[in-house]
MOPAC internal coordinates of N, CA, C and O (Angstrom, degrees):
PM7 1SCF
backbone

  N    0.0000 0     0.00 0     0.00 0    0    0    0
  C    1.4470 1     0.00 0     0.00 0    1    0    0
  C    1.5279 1   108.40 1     0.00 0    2    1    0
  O    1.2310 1   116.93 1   -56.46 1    3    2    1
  N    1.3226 1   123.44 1   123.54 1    3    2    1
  C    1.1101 1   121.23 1   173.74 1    5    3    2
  C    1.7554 1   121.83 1   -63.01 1    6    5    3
  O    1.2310 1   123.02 1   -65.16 1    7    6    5
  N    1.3127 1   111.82 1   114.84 1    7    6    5
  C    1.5312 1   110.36 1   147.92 1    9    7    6
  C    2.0466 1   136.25 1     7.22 1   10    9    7
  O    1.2310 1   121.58 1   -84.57 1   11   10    9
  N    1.3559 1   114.58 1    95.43 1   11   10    9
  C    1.5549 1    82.69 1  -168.07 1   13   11   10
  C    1.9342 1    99.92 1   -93.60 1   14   13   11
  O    1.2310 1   128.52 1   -26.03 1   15   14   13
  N    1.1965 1   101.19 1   153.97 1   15   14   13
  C    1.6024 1   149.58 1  -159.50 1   17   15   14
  C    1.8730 1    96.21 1   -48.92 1   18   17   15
  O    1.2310 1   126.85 1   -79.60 1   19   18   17
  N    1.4940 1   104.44 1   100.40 1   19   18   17
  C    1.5350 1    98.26 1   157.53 1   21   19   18
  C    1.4106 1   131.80 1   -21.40 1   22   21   19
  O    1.2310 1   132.26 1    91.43 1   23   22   21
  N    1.3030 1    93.93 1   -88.57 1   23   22   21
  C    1.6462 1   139.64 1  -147.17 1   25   23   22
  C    1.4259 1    82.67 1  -118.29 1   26   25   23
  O    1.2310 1   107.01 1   -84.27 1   27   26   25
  N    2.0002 1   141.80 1    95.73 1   27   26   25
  C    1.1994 1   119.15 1   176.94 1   29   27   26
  C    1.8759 1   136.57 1  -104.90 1   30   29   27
  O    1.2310 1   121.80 1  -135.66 1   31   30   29
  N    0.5269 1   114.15 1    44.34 1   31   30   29
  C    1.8568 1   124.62 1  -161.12 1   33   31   30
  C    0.9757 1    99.89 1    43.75 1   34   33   31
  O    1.2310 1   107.71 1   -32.11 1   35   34   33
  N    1.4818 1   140.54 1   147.89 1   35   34   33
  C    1.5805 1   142.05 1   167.18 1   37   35   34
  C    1.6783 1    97.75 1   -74.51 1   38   37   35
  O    1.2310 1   126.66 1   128.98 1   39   38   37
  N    1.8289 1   104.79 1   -51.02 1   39   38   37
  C    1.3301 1    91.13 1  -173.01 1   41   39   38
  C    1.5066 1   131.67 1   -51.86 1   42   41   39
  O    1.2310 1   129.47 1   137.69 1   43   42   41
  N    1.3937 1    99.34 1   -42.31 1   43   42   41
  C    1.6743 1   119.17 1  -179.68 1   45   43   42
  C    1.5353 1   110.31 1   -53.67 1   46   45   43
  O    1.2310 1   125.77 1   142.15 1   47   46   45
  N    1.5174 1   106.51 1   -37.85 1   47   46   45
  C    1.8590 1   120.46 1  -175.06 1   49   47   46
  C    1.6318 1    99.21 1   -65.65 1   50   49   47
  O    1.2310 1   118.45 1   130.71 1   51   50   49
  N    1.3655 1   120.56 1   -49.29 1   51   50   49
  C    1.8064 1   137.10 1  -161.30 1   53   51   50
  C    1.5606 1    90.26 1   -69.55 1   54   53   51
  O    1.2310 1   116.10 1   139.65 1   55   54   53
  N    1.4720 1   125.01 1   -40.35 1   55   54   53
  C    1.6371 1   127.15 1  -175.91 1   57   55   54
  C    1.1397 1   102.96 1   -81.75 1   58   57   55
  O    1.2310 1   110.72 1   123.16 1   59   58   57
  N    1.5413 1   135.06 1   -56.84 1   59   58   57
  C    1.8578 1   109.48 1   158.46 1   61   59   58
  C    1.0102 1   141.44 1    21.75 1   62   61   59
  O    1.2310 1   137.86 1    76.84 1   63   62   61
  N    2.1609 1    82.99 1  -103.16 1   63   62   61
  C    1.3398 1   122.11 1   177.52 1   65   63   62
  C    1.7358 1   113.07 1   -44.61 1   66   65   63
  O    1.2310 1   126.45 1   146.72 1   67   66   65
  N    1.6088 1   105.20 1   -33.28 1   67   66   65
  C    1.2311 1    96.60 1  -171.71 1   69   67   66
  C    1.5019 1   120.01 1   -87.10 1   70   69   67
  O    1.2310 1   120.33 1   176.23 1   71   70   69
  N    0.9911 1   116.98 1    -3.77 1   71   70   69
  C    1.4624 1   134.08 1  -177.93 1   73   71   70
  C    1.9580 1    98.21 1   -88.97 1   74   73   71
  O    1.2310 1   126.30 1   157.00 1   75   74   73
  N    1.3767 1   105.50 1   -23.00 1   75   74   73
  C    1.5260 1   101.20 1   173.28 1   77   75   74
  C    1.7005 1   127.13 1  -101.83 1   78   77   75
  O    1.2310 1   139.37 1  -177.06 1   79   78   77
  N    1.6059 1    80.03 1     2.94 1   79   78   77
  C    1.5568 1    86.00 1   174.77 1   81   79   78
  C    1.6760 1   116.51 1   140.67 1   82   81   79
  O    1.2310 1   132.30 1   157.16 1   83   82   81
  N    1.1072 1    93.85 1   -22.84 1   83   82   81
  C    2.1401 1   117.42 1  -151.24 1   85   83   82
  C    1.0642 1    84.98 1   -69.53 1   86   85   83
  O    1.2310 1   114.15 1   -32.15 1   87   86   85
  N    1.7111 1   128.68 1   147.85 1   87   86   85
  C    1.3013 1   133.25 1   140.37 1   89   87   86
  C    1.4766 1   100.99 1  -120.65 1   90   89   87
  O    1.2310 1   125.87 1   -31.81 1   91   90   89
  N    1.6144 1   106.32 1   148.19 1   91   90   89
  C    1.0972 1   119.29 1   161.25 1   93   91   90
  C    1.7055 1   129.56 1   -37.85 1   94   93   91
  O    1.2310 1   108.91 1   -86.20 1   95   94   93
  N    1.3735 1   138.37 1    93.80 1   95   94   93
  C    1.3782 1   109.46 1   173.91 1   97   95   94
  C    1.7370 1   125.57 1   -81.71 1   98   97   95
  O    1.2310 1   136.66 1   141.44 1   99   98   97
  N    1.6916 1    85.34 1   -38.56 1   99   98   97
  C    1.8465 1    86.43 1   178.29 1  101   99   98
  C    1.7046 1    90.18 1  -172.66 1  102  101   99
  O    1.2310 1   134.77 1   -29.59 1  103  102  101
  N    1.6519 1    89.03 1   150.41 1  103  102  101
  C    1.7165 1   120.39 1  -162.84 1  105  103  102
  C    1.5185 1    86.27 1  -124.69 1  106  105  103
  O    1.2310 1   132.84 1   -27.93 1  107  106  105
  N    1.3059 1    92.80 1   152.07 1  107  106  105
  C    1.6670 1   109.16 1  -172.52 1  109  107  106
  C    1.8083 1   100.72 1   166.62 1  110  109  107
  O    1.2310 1   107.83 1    66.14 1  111  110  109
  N    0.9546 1   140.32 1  -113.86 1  111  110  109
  C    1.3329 1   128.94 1  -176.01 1  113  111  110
  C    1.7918 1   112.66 1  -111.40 1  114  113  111
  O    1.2310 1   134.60 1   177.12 1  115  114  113
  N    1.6128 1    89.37 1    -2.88 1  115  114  113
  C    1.3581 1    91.59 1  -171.30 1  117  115  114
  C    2.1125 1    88.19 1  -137.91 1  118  117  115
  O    1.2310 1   116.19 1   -39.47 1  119  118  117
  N    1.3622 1   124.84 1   140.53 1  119  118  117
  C    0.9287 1   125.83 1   171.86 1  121  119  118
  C    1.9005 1   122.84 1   -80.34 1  122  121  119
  O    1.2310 1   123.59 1   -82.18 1  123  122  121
  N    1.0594 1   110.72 1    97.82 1  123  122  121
  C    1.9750 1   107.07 1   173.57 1  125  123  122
  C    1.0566 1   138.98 1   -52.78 1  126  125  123
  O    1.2310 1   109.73 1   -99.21 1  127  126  125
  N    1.1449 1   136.88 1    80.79 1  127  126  125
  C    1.4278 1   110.82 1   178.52 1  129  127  126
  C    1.5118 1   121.46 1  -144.26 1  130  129  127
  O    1.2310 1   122.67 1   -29.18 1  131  130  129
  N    1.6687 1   112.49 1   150.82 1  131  130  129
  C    0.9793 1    99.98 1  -170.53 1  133  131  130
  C    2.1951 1   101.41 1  -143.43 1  134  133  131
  O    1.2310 1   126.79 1    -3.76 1  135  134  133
  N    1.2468 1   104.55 1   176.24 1  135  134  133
  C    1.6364 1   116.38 1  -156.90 1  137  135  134
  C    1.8491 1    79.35 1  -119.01 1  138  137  135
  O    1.2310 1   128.47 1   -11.98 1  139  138  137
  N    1.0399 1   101.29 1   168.02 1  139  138  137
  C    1.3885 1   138.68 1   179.16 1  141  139  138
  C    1.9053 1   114.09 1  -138.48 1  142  141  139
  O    1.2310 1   132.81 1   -77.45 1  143  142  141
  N    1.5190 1    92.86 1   102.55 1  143  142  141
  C    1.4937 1    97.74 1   173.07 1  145  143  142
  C    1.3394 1   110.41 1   -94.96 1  146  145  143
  O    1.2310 1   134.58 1     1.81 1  147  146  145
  N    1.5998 1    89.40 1  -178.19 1  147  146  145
  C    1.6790 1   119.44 1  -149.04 1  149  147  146
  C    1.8713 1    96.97 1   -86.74 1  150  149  147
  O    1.2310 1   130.34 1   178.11 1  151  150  149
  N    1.0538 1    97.66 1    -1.89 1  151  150  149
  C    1.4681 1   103.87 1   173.72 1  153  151  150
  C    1.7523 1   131.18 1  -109.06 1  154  153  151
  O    1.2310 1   133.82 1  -165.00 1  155  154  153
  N    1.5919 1    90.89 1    15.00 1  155  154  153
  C    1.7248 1   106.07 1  -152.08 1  157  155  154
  C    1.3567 1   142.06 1    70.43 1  158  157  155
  O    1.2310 1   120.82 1   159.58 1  159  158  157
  N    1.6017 1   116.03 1   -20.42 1  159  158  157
  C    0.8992 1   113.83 1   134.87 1  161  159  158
  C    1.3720 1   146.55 1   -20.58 1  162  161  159
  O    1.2310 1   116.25 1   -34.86 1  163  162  161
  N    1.9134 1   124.74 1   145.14 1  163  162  161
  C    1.4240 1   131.27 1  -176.13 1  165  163  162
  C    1.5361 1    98.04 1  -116.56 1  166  165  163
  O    1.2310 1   110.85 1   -58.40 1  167  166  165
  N    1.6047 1   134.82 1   121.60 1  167  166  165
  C    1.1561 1   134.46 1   153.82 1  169  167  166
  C    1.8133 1   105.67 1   -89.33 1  170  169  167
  O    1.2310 1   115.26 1   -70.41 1  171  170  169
  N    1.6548 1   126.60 1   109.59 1  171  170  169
  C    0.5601 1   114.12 1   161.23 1  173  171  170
  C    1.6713 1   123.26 1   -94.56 1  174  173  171
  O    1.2310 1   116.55 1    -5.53 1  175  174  173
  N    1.5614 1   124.16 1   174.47 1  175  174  173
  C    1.2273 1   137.44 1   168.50 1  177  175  174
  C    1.3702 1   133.11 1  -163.86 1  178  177  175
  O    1.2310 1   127.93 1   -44.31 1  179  178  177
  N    1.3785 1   102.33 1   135.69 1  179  178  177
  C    1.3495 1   117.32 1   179.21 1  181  179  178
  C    1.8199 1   139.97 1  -108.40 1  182  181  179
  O    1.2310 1   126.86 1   -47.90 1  183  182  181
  N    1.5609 1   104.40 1   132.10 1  183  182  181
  C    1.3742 1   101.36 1  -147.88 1  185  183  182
  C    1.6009 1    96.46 1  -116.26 1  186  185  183
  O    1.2310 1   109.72 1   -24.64 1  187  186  185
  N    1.3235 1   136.88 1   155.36 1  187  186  185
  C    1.2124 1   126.30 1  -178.53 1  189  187  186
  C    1.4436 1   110.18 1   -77.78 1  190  189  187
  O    1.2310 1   105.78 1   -19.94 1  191  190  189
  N    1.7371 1   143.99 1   160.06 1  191  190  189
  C    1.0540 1   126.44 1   166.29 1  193  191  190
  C    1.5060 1   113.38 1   -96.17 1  194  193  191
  O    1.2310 1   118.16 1   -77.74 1  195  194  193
  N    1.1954 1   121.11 1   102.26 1  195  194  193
  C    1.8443 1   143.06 1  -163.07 1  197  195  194
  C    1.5361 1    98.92 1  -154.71 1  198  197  195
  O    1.2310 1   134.92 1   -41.56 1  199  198  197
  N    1.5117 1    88.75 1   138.44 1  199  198  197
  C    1.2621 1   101.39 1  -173.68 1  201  199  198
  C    1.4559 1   108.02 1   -71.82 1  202  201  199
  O    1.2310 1   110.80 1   156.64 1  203  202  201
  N    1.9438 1   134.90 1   -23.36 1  203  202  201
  C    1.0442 1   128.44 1   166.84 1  205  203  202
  C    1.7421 1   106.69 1  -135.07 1  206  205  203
  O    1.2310 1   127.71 1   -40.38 1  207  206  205
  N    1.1645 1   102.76 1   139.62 1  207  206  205
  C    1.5367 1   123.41 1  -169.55 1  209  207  206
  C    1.1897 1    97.10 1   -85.30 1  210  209  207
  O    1.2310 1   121.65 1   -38.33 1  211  210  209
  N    1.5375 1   114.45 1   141.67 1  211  210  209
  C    1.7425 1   122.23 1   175.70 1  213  211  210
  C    1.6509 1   106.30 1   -94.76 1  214  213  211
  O    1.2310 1   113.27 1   -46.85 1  215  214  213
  N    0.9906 1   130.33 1   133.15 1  215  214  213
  C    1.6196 1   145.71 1  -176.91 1  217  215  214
  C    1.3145 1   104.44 1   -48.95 1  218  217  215
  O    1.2310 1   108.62 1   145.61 1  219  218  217
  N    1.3821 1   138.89 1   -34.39 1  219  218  217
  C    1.3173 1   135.39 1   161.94 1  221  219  218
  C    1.4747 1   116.86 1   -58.36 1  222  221  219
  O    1.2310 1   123.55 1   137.07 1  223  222  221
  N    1.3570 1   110.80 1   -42.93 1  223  222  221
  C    1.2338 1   105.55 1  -173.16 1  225  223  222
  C    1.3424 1   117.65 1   -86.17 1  226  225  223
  O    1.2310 1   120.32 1   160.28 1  227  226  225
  N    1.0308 1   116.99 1   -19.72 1  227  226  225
  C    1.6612 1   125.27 1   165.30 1  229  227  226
  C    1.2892 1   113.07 1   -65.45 1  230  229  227
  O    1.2310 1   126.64 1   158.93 1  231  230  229
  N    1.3295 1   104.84 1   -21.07 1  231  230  229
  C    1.8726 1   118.89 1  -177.36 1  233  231  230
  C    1.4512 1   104.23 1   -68.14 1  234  233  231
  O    1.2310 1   121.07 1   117.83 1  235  234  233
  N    0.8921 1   115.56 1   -62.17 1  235  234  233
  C    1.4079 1   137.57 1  -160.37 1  237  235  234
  C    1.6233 1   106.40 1   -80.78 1  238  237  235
  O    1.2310 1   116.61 1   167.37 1  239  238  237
  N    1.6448 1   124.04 1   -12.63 1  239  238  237
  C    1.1899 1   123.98 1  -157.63 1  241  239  238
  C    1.7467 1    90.64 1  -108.04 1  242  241  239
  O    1.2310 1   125.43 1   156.92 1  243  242  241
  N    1.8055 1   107.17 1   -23.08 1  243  242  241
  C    1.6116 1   105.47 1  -169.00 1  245  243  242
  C    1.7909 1   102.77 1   -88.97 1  246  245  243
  O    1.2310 1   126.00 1   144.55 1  247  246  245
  N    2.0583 1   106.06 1   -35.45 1  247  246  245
  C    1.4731 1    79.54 1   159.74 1  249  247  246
  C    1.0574 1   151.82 1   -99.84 1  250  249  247
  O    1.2310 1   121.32 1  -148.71 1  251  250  249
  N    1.8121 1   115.09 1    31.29 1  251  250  249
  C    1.4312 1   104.77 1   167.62 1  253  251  250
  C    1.3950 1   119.45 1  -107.38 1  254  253  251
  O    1.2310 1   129.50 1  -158.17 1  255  254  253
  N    1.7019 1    99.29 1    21.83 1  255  254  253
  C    1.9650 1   124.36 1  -161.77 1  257  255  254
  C    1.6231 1    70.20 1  -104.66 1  258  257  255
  O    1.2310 1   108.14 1   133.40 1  259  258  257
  N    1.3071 1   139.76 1   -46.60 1  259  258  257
  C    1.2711 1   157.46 1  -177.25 1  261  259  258
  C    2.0103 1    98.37 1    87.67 1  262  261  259
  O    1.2310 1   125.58 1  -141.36 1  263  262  261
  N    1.2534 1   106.88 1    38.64 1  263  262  261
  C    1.4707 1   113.11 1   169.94 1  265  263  262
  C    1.5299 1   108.68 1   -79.96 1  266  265  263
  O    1.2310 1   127.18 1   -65.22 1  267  266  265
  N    1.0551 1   103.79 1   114.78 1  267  266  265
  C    1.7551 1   120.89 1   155.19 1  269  267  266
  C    1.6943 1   120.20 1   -48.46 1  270  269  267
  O    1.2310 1   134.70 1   -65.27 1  271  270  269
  N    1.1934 1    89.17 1   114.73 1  271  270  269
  C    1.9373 1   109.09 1  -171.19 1  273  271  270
  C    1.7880 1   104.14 1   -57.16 1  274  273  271
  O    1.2310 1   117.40 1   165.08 1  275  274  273
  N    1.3701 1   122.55 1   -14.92 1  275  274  273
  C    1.0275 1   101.10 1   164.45 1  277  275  274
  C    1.7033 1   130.17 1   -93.75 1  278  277  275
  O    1.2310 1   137.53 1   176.08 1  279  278  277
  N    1.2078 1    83.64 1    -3.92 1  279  278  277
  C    1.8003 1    99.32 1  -158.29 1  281  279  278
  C    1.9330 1    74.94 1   -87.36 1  282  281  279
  O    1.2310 1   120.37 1   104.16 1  283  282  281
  N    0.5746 1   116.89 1   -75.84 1  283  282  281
  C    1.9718 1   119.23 1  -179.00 1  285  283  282
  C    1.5826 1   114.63 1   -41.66 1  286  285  283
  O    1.2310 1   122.03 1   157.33 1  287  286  285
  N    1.0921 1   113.72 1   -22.67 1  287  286  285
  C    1.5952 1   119.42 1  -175.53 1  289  287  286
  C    1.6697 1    94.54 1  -103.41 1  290  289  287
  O    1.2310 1   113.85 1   171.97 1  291  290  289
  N    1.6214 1   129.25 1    -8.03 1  291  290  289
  C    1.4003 1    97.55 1  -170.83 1  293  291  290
  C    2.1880 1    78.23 1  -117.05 1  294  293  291
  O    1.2310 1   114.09 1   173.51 1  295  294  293
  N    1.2303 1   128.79 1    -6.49 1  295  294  293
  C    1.5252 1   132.50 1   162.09 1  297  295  294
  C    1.7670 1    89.43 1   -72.51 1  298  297  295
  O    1.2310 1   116.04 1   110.57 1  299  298  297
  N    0.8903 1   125.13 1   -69.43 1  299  298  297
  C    1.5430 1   129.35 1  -161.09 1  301  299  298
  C    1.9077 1   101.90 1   -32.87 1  302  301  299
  O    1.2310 1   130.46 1   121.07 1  303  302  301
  N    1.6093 1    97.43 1   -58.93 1  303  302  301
  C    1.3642 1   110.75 1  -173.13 1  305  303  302
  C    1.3937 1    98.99 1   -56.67 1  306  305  303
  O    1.2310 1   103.95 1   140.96 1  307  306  305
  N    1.0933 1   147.18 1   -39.04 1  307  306  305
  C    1.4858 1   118.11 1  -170.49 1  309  307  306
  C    1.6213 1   124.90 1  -128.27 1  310  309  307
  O    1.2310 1   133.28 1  -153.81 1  311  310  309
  N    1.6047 1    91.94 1    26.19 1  311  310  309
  C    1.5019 1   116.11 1   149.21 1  313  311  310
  C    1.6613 1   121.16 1   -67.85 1  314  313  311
  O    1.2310 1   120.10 1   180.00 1  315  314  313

């Protein structure tokens, strides 16, 4: 299992998310975004705008997105 990401690129994090669903809604000091489920449902999420994301905070940002650390670590890898 790969290692998850110190220090994480915002860009690399924004290409992820988008591979899991996320679209951008709006950038400003804080990044928006949110997925559209299969149930009608809106999962939104919020990312800081920094050029590198700290591993805690990505921690804490995937479980209240309630994204599974592997499903993001194996999108992460080939972002």
């Amino acid at each position: 299992m790969p290692k998850f990401p110190v220090d994480a690129p915002r860009e690399r994090v924004i290409k992820a998310l988008g591979s899991l669903g996320f679209v951008v809604v709006r950038e400003a000091n804080h990044i928006a975004m949110a997925r559209s489920n299969s149930d009608g449902s809106r999962t939104p999420l919020t990312l800081p705008n920094q050029r590198l994301i700290k591993g805690s905070t990505l921690r804490l940002i995937l479980r209240q997105a309630e994204i599974n650390r592997d499903s993001f670590l194996s999108a992460y890898q080939q972002a």
